[in-house]
C-alpha positions in Angstrom: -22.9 -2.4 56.1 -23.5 1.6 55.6 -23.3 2.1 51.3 -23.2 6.1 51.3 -21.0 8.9 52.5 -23.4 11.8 53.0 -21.9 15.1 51.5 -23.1 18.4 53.0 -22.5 21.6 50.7 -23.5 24.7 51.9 -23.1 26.8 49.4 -23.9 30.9 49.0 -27.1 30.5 47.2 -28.5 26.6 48.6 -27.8 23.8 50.4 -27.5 20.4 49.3 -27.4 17.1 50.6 -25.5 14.3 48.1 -25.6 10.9 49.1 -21.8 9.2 46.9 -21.3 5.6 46.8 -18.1 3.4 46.8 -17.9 4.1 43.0 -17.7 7.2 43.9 -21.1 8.0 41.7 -24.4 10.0 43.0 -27.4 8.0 44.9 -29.6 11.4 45.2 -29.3 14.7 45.3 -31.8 17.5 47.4 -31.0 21.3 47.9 -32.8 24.1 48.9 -31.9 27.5 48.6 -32.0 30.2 51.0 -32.4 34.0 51.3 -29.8 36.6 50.2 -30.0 40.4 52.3 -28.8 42.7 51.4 -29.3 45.2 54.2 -27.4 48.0 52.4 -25.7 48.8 49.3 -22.1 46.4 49.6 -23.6 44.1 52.4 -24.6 41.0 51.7 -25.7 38.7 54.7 -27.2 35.3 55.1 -29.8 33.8 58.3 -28.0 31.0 59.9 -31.0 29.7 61.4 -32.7 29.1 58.0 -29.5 27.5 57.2 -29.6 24.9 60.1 -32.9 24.4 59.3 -32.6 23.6 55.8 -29.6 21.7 56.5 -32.0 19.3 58.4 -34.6 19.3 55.4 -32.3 18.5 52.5 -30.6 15.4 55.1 -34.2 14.2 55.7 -35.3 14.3 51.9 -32.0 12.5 50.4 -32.0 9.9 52.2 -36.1 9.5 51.4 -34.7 9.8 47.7 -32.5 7.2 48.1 -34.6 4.6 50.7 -31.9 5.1 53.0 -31.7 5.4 57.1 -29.0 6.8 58.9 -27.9 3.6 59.4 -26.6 3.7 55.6 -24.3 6.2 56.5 -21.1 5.5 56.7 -20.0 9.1 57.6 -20.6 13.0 56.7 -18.4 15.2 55.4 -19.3 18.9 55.0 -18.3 21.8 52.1 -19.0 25.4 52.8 -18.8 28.7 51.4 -15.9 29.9 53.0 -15.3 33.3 54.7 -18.8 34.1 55.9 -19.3 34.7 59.1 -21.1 34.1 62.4 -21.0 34.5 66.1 -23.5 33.1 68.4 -24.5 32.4 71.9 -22.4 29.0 73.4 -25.5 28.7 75.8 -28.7 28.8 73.0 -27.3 28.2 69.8 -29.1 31.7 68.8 -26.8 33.9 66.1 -26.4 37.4 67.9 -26.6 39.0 63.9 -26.6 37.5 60.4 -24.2 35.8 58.9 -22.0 38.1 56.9 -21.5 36.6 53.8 -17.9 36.6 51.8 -18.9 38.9 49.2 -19.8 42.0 52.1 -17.7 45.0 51.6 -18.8 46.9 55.2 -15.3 46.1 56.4 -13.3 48.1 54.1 -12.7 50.8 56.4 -11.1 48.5 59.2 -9.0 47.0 56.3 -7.8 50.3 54.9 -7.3 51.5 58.6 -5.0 48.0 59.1 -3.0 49.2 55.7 -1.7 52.1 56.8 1.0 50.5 58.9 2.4 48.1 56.4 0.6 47.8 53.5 -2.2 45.8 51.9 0.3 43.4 52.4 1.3 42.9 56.0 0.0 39.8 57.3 0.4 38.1 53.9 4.0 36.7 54.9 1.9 34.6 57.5 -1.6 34.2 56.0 -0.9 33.8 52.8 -3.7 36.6 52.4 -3.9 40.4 51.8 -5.9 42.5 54.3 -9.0 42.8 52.3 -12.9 42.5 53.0 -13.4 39.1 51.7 -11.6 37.2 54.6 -13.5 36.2 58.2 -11.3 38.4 60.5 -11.8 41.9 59.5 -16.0 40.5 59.9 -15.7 39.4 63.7 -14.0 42.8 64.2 -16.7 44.7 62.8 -19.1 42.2 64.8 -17.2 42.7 68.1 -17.4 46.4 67.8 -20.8 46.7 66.4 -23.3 44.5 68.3 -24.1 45.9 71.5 -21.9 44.0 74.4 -20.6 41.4 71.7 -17.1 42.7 73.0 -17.6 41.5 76.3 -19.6 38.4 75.8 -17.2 37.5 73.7 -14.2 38.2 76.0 -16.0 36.1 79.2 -16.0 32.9 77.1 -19.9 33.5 76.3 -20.0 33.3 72.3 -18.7 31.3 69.6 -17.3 32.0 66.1 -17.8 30.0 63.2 -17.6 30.0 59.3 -20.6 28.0 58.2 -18.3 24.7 58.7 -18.1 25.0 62.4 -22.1 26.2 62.3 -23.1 23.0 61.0 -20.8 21.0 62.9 -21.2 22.7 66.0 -25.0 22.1 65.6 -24.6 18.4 64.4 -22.4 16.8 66.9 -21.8 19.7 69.8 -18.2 19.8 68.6 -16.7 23.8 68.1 -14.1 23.0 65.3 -13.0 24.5 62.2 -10.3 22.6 59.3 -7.6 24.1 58.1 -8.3 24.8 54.6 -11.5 27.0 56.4 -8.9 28.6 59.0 -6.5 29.7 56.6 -9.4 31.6 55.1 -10.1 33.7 58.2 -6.9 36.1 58.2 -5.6 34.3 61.2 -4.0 31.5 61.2 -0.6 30.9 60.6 -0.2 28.7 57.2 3.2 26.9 59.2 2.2 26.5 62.4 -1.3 25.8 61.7 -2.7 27.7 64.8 -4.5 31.0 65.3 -1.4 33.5 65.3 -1.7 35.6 68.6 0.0 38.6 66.7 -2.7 39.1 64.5 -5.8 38.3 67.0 -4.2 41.0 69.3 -4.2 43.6 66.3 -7.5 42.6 65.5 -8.6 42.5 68.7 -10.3 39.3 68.7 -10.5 37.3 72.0 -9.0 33.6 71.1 -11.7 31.6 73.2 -13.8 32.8 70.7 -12.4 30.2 67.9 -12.5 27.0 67.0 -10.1 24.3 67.3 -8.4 23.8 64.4 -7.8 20.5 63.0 -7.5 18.4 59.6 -9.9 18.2 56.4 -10.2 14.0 57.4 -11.0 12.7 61.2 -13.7 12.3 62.9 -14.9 15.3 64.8 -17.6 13.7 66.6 -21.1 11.9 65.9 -24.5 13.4 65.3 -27.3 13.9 67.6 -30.7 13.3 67.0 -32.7 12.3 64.2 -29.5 11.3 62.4 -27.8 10.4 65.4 -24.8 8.8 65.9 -23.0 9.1 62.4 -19.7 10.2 62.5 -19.1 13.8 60.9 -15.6 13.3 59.9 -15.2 15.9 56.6 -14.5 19.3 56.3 -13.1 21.7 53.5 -13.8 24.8 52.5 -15.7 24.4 49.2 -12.7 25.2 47.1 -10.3 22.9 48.7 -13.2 20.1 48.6 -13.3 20.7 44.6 -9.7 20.9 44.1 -9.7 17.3 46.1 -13.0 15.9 44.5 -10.8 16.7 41.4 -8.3 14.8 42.4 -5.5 16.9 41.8 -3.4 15.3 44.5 0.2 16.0 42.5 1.8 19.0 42.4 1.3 21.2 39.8 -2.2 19.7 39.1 -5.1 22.5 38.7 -9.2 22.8 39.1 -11.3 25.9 38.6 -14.9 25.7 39.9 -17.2 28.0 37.9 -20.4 29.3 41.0 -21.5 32.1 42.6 -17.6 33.4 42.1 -15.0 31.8 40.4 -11.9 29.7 41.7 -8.8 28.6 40.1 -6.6 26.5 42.5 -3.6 24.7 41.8 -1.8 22.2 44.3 1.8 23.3 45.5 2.6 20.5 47.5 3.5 20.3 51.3 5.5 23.8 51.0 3.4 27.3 51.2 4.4 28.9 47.7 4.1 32.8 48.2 2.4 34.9 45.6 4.4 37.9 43.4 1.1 38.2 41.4 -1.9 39.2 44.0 -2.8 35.4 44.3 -4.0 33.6 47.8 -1.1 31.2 49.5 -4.2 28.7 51.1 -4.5 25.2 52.4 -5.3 22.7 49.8 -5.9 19.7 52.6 -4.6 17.8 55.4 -5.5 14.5 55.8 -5.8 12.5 59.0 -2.0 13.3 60.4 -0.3 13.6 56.8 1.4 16.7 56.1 -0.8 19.9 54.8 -0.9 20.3 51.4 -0.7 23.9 50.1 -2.1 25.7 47.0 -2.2 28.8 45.1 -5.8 30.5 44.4 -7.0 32.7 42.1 -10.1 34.4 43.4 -12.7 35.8 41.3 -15.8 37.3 43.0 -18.5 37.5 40.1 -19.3 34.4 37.8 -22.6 33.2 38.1 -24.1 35.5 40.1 -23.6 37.9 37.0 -25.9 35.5 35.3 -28.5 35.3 38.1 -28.1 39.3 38.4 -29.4 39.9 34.5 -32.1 37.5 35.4 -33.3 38.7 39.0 -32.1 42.2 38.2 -32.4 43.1 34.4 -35.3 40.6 33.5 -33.4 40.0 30.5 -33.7 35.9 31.1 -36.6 33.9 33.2 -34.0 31.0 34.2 -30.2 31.2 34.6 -29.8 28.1 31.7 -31.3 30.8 29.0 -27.8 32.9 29.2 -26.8 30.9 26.7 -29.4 31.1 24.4 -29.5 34.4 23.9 -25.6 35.0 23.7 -25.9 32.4 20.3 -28.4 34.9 18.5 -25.0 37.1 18.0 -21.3 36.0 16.4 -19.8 38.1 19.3 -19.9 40.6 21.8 -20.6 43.3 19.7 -17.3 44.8 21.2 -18.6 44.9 24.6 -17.1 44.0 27.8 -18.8 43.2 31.2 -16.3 44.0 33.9 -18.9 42.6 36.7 -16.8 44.3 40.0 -19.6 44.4 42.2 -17.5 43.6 45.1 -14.6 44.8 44.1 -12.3 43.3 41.9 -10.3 39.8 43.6 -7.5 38.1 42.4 -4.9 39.4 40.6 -5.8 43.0 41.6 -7.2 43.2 45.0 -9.2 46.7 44.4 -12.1 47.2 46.7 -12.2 50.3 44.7 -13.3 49.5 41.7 -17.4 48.9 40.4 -19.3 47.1 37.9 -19.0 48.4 34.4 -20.1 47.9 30.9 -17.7 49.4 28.2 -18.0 50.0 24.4 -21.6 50.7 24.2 -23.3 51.9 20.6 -26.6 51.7 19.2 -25.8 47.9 17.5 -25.6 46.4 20.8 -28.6 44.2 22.1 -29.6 41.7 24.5 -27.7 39.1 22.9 -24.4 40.7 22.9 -25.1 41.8 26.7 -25.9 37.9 27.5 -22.5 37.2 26.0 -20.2 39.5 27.5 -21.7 38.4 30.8 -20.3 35.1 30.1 -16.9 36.0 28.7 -16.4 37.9 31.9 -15.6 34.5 33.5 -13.5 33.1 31.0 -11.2 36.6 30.9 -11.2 36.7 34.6 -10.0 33.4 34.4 -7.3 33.6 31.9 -5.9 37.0 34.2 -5.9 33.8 37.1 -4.0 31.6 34.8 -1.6 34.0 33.9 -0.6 34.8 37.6 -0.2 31.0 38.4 2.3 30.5 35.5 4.4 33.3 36.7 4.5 32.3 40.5 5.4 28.6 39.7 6.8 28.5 36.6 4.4 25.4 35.6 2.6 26.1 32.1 -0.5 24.6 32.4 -1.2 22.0 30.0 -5.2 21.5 30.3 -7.6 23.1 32.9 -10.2 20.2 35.1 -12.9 22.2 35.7 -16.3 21.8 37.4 -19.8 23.7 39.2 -22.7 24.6 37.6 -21.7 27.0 34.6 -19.8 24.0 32.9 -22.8 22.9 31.0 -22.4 26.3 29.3 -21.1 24.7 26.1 -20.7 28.6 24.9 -18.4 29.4 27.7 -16.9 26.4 27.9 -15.9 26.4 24.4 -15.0 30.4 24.2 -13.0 29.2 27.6 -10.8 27.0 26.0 -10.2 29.6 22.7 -9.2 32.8 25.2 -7.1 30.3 27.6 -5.3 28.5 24.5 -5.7 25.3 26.4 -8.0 22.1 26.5 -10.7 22.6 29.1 -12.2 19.3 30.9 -14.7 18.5 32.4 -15.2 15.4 34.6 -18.2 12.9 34.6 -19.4 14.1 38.1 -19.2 17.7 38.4 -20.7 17.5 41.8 -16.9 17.8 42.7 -17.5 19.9 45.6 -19.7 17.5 47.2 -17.5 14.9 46.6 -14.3 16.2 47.9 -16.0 16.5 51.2 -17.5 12.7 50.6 -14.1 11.5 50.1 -12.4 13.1 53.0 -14.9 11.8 55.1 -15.0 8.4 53.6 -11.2 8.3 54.2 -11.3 9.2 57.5 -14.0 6.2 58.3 -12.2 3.5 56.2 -15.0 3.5 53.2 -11.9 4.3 50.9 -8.2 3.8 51.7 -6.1 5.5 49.4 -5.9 8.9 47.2 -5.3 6.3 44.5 -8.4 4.3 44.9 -10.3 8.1 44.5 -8.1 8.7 41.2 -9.3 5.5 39.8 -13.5 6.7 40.4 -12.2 10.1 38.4 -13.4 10.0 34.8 -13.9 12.3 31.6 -17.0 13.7 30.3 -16.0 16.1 27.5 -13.2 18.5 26.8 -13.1 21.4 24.6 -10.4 22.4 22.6 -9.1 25.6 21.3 -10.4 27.0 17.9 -9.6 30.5 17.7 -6.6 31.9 16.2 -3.9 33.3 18.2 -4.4 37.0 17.1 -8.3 37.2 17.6 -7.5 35.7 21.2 -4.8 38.4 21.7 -6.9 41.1 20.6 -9.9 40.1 22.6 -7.9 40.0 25.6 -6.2 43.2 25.1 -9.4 44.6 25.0 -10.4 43.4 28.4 -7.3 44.5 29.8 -8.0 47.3 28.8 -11.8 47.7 30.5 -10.6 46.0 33.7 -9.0 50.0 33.9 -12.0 51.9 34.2 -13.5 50.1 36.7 -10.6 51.3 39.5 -11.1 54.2 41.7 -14.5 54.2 41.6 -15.5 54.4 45.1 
């Protein structure tokens, strides 16, 4: 009798392999992480190949961890970082360039050539999404016209596109499929139909044999071959949906925000596409098995903890990512600082490829301490803008905020979370929600759970954090960010 669901996450920084239980509780954890290229300044891009590779490793050495065969698998369900993406050859398996990772501006041009009839907004009335650089479809574009005879390969039924879902997939079974929640991330589906929309592939130029076959977050795709063969791979969300579903926020109105590389606030809208007034994403929250989609609102924020890793790998200011917090508590504040980190551009609510990183309110009193700490408040404002924008599209007033990833052990910026939001802030007894949104779809899909309910009951409270700041301070704070979110725009 298999005793583990084996969760892939394959995130923008590592992979990992998580082996859940019935209880839904963690057997063993391994992850490696992999490369980041940045060819030039804006591009970001990832090696596939190292990917598959390490996708192999970090199978291999969880199961060791746990004295567990494939035969203890019960199924596998896979999380990715969405948007990035990849064509290869259908005939070897070989990526004919680098995966172009969500956070890649190079495609700015081909979105701002796209806006001119129409608007940023033109294909958001059937994506759910406004043309902008983070999505997959302006990527295969650049791709297609780029790569020497990648055009014509790609037209004669010769390559294959993928988000890193459909990579892994494709090279664990043979299957070429993509969910829904990772299609409605790609600028080219339609969030009704649920299909590629031939509209927008003509105006993108994008032959359809190219794409997957779209299908739901829970069935089985197919089994694996070799070394793990013959387990059924029957998961797949995009690693925001899978956290929004690990969370179990299954009811309408019911809200996650995940706290990485970026930041993501989604909140379930139930099985009608709500559309955004307020620069927020209209996505796919889930579809299980043959149940209606579910739908959701997301808040996208680019820059959360890679802020954190950038004043250690770039600054030197910390050795390891888990000192940020140290050296924001030698100060009482921020010194009157504010880290607007727009690296990428600004995401949700504004949508400003525009705008650039900057630091604002700088005086001799300011030290390391206060830089360390308006690197972390950056989230919690960027979160709050989110917030905000959800309350006015649905109405709902949020009541308390689930949240989960790796910054939630950030007591600092959990707590300072919970003061600028004016709401309790919660965090469950397995963070590893990602992974186990994933396990759980899978595990659904195979019979090793039968209900949402019977996932709600495994959900449990850690800690939560309550608000202790006074009204005014939290009002003035925020007005100040507001105010330095302003000089980041028309930068470039």
């Amino acid at each position: 009798m298999p005793k583990y669901i084996l969760a892939l996450d394959q995130g923008t920084t590592s992979t990992r392999c998580i082996l859940v239980d019935q209880a839904g509780k963690i057997a063993a954890v391994e992850q490696k992480e992999h490369r980041q290229m940045y060819p030039k300044p804006g591009w970001v891009e990832h090696d596939a190949l190292e990917i598959w590779e390490q996708t192999q490793q970090v199978i291999h050495n969880a199961l060791q961890k746990a004295h567990a065969t494939a035969g203890d698998v019960a199924a596998i369900g896979i999380t990715n970082q969405r948007e990035t993406t990849l064509l290869w050859e259908k005939s070897t398996g070989r990526p004919i360039y680098n995966a172009i990772v969500w956070q890649d501006t190079r495609t700015d041009a081909i979105c701002r050539q796209l806006a001119q009839t129409g608007g940023q907004d033109r294909l958001r009335d059937k994506t759910g999404l406004p043309l902008a650089t983070y999505f997959s479809g302006p990527k295969i574009k650049w791709i297609l016209d780029t790569v020497p005879s990648a055009r014509e390969r790609a037209e004669k039924g010769e390559l294959l596109f993928g988000n890193m879902d459909t990579w892994l997939i494709w090279n664990l079974t043979g299957e070429h499929v993509t969910d829904v929640t990772n299609a409605s991330r790609t600028l080219l589906m339609n969030l009704v139909t649920l299909d590629w929309d031939n509209d927008i592939l003509n105006l993108l130029d994008i032959p359809r044999k190219l794409l997957p076959r779209i299908v739901s977050s829970s069935e089985v795709y197919g089994r694996t071959k070799g070394a793990f063969g013959g387990v059924p791979v029957a998961g797949d969300l995009g690693d925001q949906q899978a956290a929004l579903f690990g969370q179990t926020c299954y009811a309408p109105g019911e809200a996650k925000n995940t706290y990485g590389t970026g930041c993501f606030m989604l909140l379930n809208t139930g099985e009608t596409p709500v559309p955004s007034q307020t620069g927020l994403l209209t996505t796919l929250g889930y579809k299980i098995g043959n149940s209606k989609a579910v739908y959701a609102l997301e808040g996208s924020i680019a820059i959360a903890g890679a802020l954190v890793q950038w004043l250690r790998d770039n600054l030197g200011l910390i050795e390891r990512a888990s000192e940020v917090e140290t050296l924001a508590q030698t100060v009482e504040d921020n010194g009157g600082i504010y880290f607007v980190p727009a690296f990428s551009g600004l995401f949700a609510p504004y949508w400003r490829s525009d705008a650039r990183g900057v630091i604002v309110g700088m005086t001799r009193y300011v030290n390391r301490g206060h830089i360390a700490r308006a690197v972390l408040e950056a989230t919690a404002y960027q979160t709050r803008e989110v917030l905000e924008a959800m309350e006015k599209d649905t109405g709902i007033k949020l009541t308390a905020l689930k949240v989960d990833g790796g910054m939630v052990f950030n007591e600092l910026l959990m707590q300072f979370q919970a003061d600028i939001l004016g709401v309790p802030v919660i965090r469950p007894k397995v963070t590893e929600t990602t992974a186990l949104g994933a396990a759980y779809a899978a595990g659904l899909a195979v019979g090793f759970w039968n209900s949402l309910d019977e996932l709600r009951a495994n959900w449990g409270k850690d800690k939560e954090w309550t608000p202790q700041m006074q009204a005014e301070q939290r009002e003035t704070l925020y007005a100040g960010w507001k105010k330095a979110i302003t000089r980041t725009f028309d930068w470039v």
